[in-house]
Structures are given as structure tokens and as C-alpha cells.
C-alpha positions as CSV (number, residue, x, y, z in Angstrom):
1,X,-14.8,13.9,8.9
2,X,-11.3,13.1,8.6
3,X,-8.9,13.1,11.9
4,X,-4.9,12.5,11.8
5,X,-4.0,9.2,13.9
6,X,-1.2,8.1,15.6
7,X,-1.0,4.4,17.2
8,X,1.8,3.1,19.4
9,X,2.5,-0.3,19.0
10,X,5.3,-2.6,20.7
11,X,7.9,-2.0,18.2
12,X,7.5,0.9,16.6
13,X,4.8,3.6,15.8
14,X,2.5,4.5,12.9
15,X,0.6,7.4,11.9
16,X,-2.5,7.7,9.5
17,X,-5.4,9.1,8.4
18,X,-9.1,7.9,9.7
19,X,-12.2,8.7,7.5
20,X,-16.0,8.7,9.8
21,X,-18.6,9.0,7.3
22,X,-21.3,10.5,9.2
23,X,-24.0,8.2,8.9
24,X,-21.6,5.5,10.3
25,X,-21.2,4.2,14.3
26,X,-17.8,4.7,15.7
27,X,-16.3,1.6,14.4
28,X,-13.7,0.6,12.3
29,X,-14.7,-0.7,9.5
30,X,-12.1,-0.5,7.0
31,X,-8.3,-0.2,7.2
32,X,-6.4,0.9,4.4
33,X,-2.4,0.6,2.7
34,X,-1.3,2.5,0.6
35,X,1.7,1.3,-2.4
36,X,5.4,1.6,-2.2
37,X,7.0,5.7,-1.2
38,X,3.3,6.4,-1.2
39,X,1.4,7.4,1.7
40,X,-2.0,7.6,3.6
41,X,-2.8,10.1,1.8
42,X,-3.6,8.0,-1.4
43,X,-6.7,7.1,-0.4
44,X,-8.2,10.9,0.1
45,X,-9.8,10.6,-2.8
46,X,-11.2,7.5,-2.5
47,X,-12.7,7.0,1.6
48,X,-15.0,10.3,1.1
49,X,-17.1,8.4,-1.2
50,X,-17.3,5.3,0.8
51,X,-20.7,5.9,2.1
52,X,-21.3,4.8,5.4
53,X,-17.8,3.6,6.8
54,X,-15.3,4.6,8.9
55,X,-11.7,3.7,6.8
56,X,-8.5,4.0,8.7
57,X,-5.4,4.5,6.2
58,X,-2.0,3.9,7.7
59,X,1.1,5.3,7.0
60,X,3.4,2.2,6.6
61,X,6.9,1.9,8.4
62,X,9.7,4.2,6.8
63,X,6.9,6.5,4.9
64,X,4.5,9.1,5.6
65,X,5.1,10.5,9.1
66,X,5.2,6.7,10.3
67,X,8.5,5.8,12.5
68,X,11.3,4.5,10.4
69,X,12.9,1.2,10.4
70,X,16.9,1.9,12.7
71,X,19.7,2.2,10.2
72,X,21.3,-1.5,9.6
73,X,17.5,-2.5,8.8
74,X,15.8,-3.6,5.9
75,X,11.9,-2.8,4.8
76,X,10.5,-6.6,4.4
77,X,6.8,-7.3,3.4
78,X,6.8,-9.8,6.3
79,X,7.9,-6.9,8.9
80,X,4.7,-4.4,7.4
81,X,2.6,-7.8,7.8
82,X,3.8,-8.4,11.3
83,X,3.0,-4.1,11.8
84,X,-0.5,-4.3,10.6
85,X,-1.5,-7.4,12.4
86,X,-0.6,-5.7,15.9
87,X,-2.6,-3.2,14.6
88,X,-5.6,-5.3,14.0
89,X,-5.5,-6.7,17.2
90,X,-6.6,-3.0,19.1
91,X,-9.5,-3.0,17.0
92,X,-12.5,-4.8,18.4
93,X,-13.9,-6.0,15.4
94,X,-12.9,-7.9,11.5
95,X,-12.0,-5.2,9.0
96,X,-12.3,-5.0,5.2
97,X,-8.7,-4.5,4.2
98,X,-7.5,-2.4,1.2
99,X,-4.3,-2.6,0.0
100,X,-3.2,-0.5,-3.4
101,X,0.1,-1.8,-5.1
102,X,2.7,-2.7,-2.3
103,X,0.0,-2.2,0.0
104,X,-2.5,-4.9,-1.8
105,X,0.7,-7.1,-1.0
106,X,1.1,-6.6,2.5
107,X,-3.0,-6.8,2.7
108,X,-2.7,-10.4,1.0
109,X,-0.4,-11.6,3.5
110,X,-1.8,-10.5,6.2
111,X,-5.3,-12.0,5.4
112,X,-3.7,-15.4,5.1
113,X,-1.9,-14.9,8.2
114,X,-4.8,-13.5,10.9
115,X,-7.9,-14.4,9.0
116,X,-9.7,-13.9,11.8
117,X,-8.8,-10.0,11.4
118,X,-10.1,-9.5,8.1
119,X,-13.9,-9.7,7.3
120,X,-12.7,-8.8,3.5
121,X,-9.6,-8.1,1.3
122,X,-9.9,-5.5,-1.8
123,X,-6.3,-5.7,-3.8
124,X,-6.0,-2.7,-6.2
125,X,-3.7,-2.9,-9.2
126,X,-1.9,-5.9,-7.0
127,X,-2.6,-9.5,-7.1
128,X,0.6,-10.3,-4.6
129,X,4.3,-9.9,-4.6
130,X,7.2,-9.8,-7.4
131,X,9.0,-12.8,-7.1
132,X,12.6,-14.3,-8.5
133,X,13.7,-17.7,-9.1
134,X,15.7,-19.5,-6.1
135,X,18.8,-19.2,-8.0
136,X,18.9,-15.2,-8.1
137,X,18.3,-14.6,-4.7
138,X,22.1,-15.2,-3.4
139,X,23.2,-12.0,-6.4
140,X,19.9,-10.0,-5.4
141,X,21.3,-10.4,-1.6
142,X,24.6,-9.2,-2.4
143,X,23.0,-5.9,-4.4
144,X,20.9,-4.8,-1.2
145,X,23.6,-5.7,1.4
146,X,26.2,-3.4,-1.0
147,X,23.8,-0.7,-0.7
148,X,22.9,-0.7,2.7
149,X,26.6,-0.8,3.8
150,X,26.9,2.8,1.7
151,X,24.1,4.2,3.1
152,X,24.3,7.4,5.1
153,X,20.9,9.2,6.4
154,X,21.8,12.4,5.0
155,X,21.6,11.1,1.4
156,X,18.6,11.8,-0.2
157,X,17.4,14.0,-3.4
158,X,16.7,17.5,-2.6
159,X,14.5,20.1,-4.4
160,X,14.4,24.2,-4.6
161,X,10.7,23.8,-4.9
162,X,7.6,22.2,-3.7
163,X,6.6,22.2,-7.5
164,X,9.5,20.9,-8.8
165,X,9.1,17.7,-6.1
166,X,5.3,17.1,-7.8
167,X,6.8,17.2,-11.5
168,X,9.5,14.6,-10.5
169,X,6.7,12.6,-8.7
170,X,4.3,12.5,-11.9
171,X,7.0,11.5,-13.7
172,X,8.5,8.2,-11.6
173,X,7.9,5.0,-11.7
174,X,4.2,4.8,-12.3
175,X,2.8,8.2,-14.5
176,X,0.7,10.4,-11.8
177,X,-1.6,13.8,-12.8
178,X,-1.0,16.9,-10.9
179,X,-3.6,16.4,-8.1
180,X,-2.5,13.0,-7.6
181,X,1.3,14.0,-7.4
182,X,1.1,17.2,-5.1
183,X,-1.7,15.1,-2.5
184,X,1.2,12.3,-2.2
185,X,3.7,15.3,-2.0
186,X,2.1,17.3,0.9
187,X,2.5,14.5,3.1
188,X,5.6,12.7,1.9
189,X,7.6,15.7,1.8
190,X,9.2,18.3,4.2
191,X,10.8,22.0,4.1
192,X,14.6,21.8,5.6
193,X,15.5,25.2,5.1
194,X,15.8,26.3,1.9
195,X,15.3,23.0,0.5
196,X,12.4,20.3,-0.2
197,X,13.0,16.6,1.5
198,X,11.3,14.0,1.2
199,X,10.1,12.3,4.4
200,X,10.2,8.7,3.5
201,X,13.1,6.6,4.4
202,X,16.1,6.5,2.0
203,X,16.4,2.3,2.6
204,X,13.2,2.2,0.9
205,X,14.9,2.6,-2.5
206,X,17.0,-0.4,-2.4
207,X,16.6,-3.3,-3.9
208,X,14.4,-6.1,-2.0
209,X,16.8,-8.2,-0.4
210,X,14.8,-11.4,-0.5
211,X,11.7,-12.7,-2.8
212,X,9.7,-15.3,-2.7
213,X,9.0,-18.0,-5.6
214,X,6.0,-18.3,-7.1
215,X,5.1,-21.6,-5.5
216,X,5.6,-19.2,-2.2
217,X,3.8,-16.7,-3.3
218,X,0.6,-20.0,-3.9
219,X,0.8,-21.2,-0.3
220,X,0.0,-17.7,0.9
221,X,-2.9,-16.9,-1.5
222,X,-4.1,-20.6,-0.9
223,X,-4.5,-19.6,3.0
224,X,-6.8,-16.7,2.2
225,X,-11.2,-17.6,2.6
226,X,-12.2,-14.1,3.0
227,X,-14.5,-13.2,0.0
228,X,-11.3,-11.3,-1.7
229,X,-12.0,-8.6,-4.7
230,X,-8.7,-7.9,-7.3
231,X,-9.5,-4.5,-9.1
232,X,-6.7,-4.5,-12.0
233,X,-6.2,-1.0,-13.9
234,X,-6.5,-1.4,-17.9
235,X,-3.5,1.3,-17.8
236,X,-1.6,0.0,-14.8
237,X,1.4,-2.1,-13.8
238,X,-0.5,-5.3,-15.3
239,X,-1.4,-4.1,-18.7
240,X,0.7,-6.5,-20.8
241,X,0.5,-9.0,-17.5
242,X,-3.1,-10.5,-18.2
243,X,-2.1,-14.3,-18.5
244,X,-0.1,-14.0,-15.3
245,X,-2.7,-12.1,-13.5
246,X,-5.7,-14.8,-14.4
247,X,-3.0,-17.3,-13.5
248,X,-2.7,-15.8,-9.6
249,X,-6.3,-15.5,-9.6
250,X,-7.1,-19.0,-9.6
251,X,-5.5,-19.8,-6.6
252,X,-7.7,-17.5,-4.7
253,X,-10.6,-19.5,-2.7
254,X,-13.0,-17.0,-2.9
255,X,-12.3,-13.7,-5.2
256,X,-13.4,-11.7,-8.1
257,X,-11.6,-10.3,-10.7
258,X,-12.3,-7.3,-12.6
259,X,-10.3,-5.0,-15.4
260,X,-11.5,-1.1,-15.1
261,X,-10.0,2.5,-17.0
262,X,-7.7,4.1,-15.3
263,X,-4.0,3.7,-14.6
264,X,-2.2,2.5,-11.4
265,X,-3.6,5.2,-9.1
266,X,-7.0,4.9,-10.1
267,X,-8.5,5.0,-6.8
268,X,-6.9,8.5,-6.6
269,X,-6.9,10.0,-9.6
270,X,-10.1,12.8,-9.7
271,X,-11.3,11.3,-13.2
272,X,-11.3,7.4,-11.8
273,X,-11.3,7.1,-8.2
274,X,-15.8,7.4,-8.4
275,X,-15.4,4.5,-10.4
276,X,-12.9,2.3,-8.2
277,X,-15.1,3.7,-4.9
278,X,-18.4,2.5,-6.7
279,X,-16.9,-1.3,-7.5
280,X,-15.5,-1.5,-4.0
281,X,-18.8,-0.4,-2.3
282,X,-21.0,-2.8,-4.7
283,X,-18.4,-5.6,-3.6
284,X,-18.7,-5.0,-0.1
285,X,-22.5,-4.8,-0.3
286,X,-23.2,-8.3,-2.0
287,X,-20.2,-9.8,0.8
């Protein structure tokens, strides 16, 4: 069964997407994030086969038909952390939490920052946050500063067609098929008129204005104990990164680190997502 959500919180408002397997109580047992001008939707193909749970999947801040950040204001992980935890703290139990990409990011922080909330954390193609060396930051600064100063809310790509918005989306950043592509699009995107928008906030294109070191990056994995799975895609964002990924996995407490097929959107993708449902479920079961 799959209801739309909304959720007030004190500072803004998020929407989302809740999965209730049948056979499960009326609990949460899962909540999920979804990766960078993504959405909840991401994770449609995935929570159906998660026998047995109830999964919530958020729209983060700025994307989806969540509330966006007021113009002047920058999208930090810190500031989806801080959204999540207030999130966590209506529900009455410890979740597992699943993060994809950006979202396995914000999912890492927040376990190290309200471990009570989390029973579990499940990182997909993500094993924490880019970082920079201390002496970039001051130039990186100056780049998102520059282009929030030009921003105006009206900018924003448009598209004659709804088709022509899931071509340019399986073409970005990361390579998508068609069903992936056109499931992110029917959220993330709008009819104004004549025209397709899409509905995520412009800011969410610039430039981070702040990263952490890597040493950073160690003092916040160091503070996770939840049992923590890392499920890295053979064909994602990591596939020339495997030194640097077994490197971040050592400073994990407690985790397991597996490589399966697929590429970045595995957990969506028709052809891989069984696969990335039956490693989470078998992880979950034996934690």
C-alpha cells in the first residue's frame, strides 16, 4: 500500500512517500533519502519488495514537492541532517535508515548525531561526503556566494515535452534507463503552461559552499555503532574509487561492505533493484 505524506515540522515542511507492506503493524520501520535532484520516488522500486516493513521515503528540502530553502539560503548537509532528525523524533520507535548517494550522506550524519534514532544505517553507492582540502575552501566560497548573488527564481531550464525532460535526465550526471528517468521525472517535474519545469529548487545546482576534510569526514563515521551496511555499485560513482572506498570503511565500528552489478541507481533500476532489495533484507535480518 503506498500513501503520499506530508509532515510539518518547526522550520519547514516535507513531503514523501510511505510504503505498508501488508503483513506489517503500523509502524515505521524504515525511513528512506533519496540522492541529490532526486526524489522519493527513487525508492518505488525498491520498498515493494521489502517484505514485511513499512518504509517512509522523504522528499528532502528544495526537491520533490518538499518546501524549499527562502531565497538568500544555501542547501547544507548539516541543515537536511538537522531536518531528518526532527523528523525522527515524531516517530515512536529506532528506524533503519537508507540513504542512496547524497541521501546515504545525510543518513551517515545523522546516525552519528542521534544514534538513538537509528536501529540501522544501509548507505547505497555512498560511503559519506566529497570533501576538499582546507586551503580550497575560501575559492569554493567565493564560486557559491557569486552564484547565489545572480540567482533569480525564474531561472531554470524549460522543456516542450515531458519526454524530452526524461532524455535529458538519462543523460546527466549519473546514466539512468527510461523507467528510472521518467519515475524521477513524474515527481520532480511540473506543467507551467506550455512548458515542462522542473520542481526542485534552482540553488540546488550550485556549488557546495563548504566541505569538510577528510579527517572531518573520520570524526563523524567514528561516532556511528549502529550495525551499518555500504552497498557500492560495480558501475557506479565508486568504480575507479576502490582504495578510497575500503579506506572510509575501516573507520566504520560496525559495517559491511559489499560490491554488486548495477550502476548508481541500482536500487531503482527494474533489472537490479531485486538484487539491492534482497542484500538489504538479508542484512537487516542477521542485525
Amino acid at each position: 500500500m503506498l500513501k503520499e505524506m506530508h509532515f510539518q515540522l518547526k522550520h519547514t515542511s516535507l513531503a514523501g512517500l510511505k510504503w505498508q507492506s501488508p503483513q506489517s503493524p503500523e509502524i515505521l520501520s524504515a525511513v528512506a533519502l533519496h540522492g541529490w535532484l532526486d526524489n522519493a520516488a527513487t525508492f518505488c522500486e525498491l520498498c515493494p519488495k521489502m517484505d514485511n516493513m513499512t518504509i517512509t521515503s522523504l522528499d528532502l528540502a528544495g526537491h520533490g514537492f518538499s518546501k524549499h530553502r527562502p531565497v538568500g539560503v544555501f542547501y547544507h548537509l548539516w541543515d537536511y541532517a538537522l531536518d531528518v532528525i526532527e523528523f525522527l523524533q515524531t516517530q515512536r520507535q529506532s528506524v533503519w535508515l537508507i540513504g542512496h548517494s547524497m541521501g546515504g550522506t545525510v543518513a551517515m550524519l545523522v546516525a552519528a548525531l542521534a544514534p538513538d534514532k537509528i536501529r540501522g544505517l544501509i548507505m547505497l553507492d555512498n560511503i559519506g561526503p566529497i570533501t576538499e582540502e582546507p586551503e580550497t575552501r575560501v575559492a569554493t566560497m567565493q564560486r557559491a556566494v557569486q552564484r547565489m548573488l545572480k540567482f533569480k527564481q525564474s531561472n531554470g531550464t524549460r522543456y516542450k515535452t515531458q519526454e524530452d525532460m526524461i532524455t535529458a535526465r538519462m543523460d546527466g550526471f549519473t546514466k539512468l534507463g527510461y523507467f528510472a528517468s521518467s519515475t524521477l521525472v513524474q515527481r520532480g517535474a511540473y506543467k507551467e503552461k506550455d512548458q515542462w519545469v522542473w520542481r526542485h529548487d534552482g540553488k540546488l545546482a550550485f556549488p557546495s559552499p563548504y566541505r569538510m576534510d577528510e579527517e572531518s569526514v573520520y570524526s563523524f563515521i567514528n561516532k556511528v555503532v549502529c550495525p551499518t551496511f555500504v552497498l557500492i555499485a560495480n558501475d557506479g560513482i565508486y568504480k575507479e574509487k576502490a582504495d578510497f572506498v575500503e579506506a572510509r570503511a575501516k573507520h566504520f565500528s560496525w559495517v559491511k561492505l559489499k560490491w554488486i552489478d548495477g550502476g548508481h541507481h541500482f536500487h531503482l533500476e527494474p533489472d537490479t533493484s531485486q538484487r539491492v532489495a534482497e542484500e538489504i533484507r538479508h542484512f537487516i535480518d542477521h542485525n
